[in-house]
KOLVEXLUM-527596 format. One line per 2 residues: number of its first residue (from 1); for each residue x, y, z of C-alpha. Coordinates in Angstrom, 3 decimals. Layout:
<pts>
NUM) X:Y:Z | ...
</pts>
This chain:
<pts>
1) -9.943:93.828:45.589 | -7.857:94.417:42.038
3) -4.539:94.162:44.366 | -5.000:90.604:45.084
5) -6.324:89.753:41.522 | -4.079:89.098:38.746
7) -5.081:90.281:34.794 | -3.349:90.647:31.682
9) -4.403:91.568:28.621 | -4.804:88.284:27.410
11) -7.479:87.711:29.874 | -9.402:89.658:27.177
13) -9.809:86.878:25.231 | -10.871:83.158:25.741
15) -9.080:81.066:27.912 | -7.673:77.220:27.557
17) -11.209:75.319:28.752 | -10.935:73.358:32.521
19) -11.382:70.279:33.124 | -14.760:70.416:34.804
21) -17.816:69.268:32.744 | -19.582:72.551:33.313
23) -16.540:74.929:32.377 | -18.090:78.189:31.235
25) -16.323:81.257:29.828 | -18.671:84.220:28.956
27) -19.134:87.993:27.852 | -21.631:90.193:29.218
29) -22.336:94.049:28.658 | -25.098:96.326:29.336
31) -25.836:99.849:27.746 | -28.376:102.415:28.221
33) -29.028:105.642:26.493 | -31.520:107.520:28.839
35) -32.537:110.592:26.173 | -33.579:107.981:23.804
37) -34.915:105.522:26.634 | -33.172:102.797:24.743
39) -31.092:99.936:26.554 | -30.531:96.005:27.431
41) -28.116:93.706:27.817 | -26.331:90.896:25.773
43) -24.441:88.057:26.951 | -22.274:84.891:25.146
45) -21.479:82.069:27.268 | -19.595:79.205:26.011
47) -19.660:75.529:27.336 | -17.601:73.944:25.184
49) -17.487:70.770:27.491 | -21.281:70.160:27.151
51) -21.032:71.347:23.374 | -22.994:74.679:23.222
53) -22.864:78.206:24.219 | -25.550:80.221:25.651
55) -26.739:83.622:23.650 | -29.133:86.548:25.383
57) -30.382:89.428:23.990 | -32.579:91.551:26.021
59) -33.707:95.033:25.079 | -35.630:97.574:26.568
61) -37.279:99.672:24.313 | -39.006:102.816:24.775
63) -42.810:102.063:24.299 | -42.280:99.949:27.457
65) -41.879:96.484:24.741 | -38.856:94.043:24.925
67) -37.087:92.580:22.139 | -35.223:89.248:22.976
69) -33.810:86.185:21.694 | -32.410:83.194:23.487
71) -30.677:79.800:22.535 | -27.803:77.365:22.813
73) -26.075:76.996:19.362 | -23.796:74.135:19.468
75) -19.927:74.964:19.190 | -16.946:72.652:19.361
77) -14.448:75.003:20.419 | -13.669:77.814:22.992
79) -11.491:80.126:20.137 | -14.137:82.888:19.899
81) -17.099:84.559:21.140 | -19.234:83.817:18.930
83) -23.185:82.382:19.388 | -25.844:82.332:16.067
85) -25.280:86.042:15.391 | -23.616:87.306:18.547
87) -20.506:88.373:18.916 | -17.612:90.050:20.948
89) -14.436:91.139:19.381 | -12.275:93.207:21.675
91) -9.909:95.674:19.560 | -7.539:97.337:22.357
93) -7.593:95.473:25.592 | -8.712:97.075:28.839
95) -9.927:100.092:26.591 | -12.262:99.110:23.698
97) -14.870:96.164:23.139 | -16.928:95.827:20.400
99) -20.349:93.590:20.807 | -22.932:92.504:18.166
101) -25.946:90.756:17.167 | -27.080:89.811:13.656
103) -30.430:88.100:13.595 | -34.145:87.320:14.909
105) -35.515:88.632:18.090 | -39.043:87.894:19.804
107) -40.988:91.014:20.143 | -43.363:90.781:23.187
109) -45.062:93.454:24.845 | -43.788:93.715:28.327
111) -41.773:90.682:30.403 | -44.770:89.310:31.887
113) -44.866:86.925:28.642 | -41.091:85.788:29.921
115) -43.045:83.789:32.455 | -44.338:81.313:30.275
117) -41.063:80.861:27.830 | -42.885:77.817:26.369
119) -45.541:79.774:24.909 | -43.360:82.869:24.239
121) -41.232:80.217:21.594 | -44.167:79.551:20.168
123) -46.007:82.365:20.055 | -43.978:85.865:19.906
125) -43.518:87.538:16.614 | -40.320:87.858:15.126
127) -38.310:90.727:13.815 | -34.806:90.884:12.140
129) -31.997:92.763:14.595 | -28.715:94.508:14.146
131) -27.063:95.749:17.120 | -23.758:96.934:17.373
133) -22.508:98.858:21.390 | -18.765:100.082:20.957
135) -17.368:99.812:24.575 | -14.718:102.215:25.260
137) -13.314:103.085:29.119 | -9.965:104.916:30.482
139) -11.282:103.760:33.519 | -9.738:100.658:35.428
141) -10.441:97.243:35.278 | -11.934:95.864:38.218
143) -11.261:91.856:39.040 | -9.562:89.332:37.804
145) -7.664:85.631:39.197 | -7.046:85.740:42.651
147) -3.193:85.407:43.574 | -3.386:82.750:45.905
149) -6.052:79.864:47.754 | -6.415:82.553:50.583
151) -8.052:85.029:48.115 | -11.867:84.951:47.787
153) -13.655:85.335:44.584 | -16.156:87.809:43.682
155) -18.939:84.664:43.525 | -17.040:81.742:44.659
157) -15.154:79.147:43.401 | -17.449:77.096:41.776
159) -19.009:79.562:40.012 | -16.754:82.031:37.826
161) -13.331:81.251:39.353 | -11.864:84.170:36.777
163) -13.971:87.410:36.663 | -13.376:91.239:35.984
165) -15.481:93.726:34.840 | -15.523:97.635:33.794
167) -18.010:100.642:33.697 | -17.922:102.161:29.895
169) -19.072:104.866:27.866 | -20.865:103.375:24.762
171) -21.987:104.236:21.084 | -23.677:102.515:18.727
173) -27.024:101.418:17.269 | -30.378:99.051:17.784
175) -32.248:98.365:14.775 | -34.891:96.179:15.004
177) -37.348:95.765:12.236 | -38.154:99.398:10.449
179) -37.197:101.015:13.806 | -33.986:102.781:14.492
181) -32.047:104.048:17.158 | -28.206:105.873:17.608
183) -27.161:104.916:21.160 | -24.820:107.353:22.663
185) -24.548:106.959:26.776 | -22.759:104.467:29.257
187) -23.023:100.848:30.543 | -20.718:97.736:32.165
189) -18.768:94.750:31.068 | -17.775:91.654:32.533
191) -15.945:88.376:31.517 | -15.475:85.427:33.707
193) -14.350:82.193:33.300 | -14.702:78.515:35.384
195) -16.738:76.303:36.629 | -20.618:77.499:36.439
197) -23.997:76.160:36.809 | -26.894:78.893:37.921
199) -28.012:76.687:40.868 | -24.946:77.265:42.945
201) -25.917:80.814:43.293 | -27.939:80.240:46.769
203) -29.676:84.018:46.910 | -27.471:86.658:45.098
205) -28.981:90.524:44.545 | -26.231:92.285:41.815
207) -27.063:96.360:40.827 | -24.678:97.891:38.338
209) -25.213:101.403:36.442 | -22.820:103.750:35.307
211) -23.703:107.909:35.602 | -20.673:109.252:33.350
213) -17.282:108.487:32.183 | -15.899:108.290:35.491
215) -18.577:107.316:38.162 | -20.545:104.041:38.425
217) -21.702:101.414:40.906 | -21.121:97.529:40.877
219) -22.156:96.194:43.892 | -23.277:92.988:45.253
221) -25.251:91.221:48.244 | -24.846:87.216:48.144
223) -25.777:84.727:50.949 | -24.517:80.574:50.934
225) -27.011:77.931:51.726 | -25.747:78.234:55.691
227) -27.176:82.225:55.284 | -23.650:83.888:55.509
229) -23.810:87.140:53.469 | -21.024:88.945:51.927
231) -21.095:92.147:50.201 | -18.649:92.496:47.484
233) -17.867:95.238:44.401 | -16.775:98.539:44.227
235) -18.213:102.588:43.495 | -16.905:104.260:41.093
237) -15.897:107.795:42.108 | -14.061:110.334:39.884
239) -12.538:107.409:38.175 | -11.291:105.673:40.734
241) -12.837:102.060:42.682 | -13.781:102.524:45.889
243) -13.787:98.783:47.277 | -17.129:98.045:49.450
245) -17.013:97.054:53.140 | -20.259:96.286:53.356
247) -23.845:97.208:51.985 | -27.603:96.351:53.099
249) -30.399:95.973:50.841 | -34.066:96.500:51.126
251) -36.368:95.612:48.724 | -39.751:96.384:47.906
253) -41.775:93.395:46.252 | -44.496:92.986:43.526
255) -47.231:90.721:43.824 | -45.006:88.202:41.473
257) -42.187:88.996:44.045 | -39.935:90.885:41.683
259) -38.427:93.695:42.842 | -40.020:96.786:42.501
261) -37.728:99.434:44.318 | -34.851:99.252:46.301
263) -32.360:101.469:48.754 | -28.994:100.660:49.197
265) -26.979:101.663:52.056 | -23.044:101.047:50.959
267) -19.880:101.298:53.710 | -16.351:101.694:51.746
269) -13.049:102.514:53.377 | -13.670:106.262:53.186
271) -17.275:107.271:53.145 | -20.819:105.941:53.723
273) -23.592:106.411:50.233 | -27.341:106.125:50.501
275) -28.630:104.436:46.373 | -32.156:104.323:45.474
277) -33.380:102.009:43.039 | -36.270:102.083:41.019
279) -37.317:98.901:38.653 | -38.585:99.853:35.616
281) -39.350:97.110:32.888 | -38.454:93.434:34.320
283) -37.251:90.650:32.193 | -38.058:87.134:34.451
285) -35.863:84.326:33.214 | -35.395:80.763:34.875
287) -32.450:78.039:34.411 | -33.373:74.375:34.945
289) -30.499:71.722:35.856 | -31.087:68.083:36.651
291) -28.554:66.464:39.066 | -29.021:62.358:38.852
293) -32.344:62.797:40.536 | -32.110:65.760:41.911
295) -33.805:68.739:40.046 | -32.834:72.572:40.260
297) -34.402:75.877:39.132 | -33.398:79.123:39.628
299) -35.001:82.512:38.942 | -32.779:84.962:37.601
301) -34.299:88.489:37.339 | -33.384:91.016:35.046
303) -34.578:94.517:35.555 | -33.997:97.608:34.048
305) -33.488:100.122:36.542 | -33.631:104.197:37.241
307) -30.247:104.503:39.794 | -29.992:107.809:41.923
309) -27.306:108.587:44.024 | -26.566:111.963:45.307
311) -28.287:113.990:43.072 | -26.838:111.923:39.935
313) -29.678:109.669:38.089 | -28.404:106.601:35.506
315) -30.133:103.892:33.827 | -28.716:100.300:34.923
317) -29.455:96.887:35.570 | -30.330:94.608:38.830
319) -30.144:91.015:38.531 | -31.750:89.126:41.388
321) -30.778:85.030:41.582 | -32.376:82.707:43.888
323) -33.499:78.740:43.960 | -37.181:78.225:43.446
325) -38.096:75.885:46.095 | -42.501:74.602:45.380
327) -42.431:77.274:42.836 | -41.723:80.169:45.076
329) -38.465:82.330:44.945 | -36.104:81.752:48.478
331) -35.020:84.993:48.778 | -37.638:87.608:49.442
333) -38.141:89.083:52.068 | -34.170:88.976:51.659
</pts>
């Protein structure tokens, strides 16, 4: 994939905004440290067209809790990362990224509150946060603009035309009210730029965890409205990418159709791999759009997961994306 991809090290950083009223440029990156059983993702989007970015926090803490905070700070420019207390600096391109958060996070007891984000606003109580995850990687980068109109992109072209992304050993800390934790262990970046809005994603099932310094998974399932599939991303193997050919998932469901467990069955140029997933705390967010008359909403699951592959075991991440059509997810039993 990274042959017919262009990226320099600029692409680190933010990029002139398009001309398309829902241009999006964003930061993600996940970390986990499995002997403390503390982990989570953050993410900075911004849409400096429509005036705002998006900021996520999700943690994962180890009383089975999750500590979050969401919003959509207004911003005028696309010149930094930078969302109410969230930030990305990136010291040493392609090596070392630096992500923080300074500032309140909703406390709730499990996800389950996450399905009523109304109340959760409301309700939750409120803690003061101050995260800080040192990325740092000799691995390669993964991604980045296709070289030509003949080149596919990892989602499609209207959503993230630019996109690359990197497994990472991390250190750091999560503080969140009196509590403290040192995070020492691994997790995955991405930054992608383009046109984006969450309903274009049809039915989309992404798992990404990183076992060491030098072994990972990023792989990908996503079907179009006609139903063509495509399997897309890479494994990680002794520090090298290992593009995918092909992969089937099948997913076991919860009575609130989240995913419960998984097993992955992945086809690269050189050798076939059997992943099991297990879900272990979910985090169930929705995006709404309106479209003249037309109104979307789309379910975007994120999951902490327990990966295991080959006698290796690594705490991760599955996001699962789908339109909500009467209420009711499309993509099970997909």
């Amino acid at each position: 994939m990274t042959a017919r991809f262009r990226l320099i090290p600029e692409d680190e950083y933010t990029h002139r905004a398009g001309p398309e009223t829902n241009f999006n440029e964003s930061v993600y990156t996940n970390a986990f440290d499995g002997k403390i059983g503390v982990g989570g993702w953050m993410r900075v989007g911004n849409r400096v067209n429509e005036g705002y970015a998006e900021k996520s926090v999700v943690l994962y803490l180890p009383d089975g809790r999750i500590a979050c905070a969401f919003g959509r700070p207004e911003i005028s420019s696309n010149d930094r990362f930078f969302a109410d207390g969230l930030s990305v600096e990136t010291p040493e391109p392609f090596r070392h990224q630096r992500m923080g958060y300074r500032g309140e996070v909703m406390l709730l007891d499990s996800g389950e509150a996450l399905r009523d984000p109304k109340r959760v606003f409301e309700t939750a109580p409120r803690a003061p946060a101050d995260i800080l995850w040192e990325h740092r990687s000799a691995n390669p980068v993964h991604g980045g603009v296709p070289v030509d109109d003949t080149v596919e992109t990892m989602y499609g072209r209207d959503f993230s035309f630019g996109h690359f992304n990197q497994h990472t050993s991390v250190s750091g800390h999560v503080r969140i009210g009196e509590q403290a934790w040192e995070l020492t262990g691994h997790g995955w970046r991405d930054h992608s730029w383009g046109p984006r809005h969450w309903s274009n994603l049809f039915i989309y099932r992404l798992f990404l965890a990183t076992f060491d310094d030098r072994n990972g998974l990023m792989l990908l399932k996503i079907y179009d409205k006609s139903g063509r599939a495509r399997s897309v991303g890479a494994m990680l193997i002794d520090g090298v990418y290992d593009e995918v050919k092909d992969l089937n998932v099948i997913t076991d469901w919860t009575s609130e159709l989240d995913p419960e467990t998984a097993r992955i069955s992945v086809r690269t140029a050189t050798r076939s791999l059997a992943i099991e997933v297990e879900s272990v705390s979910a985090a169930p967010l929705r995006n709404r759009r309106q479209d003249g008359d037309t109104h979307f909403m789309t379910r975007i699951a994120e999951t902490q997961c327990l990966f295991r592959w080959e006698g290796r075991e690594a705490w991760g991440m599955s996001e699962y994306i789908e339109r909500l059509e009467d209420g009711r997810p499309i993509g099970p039993p997909v």
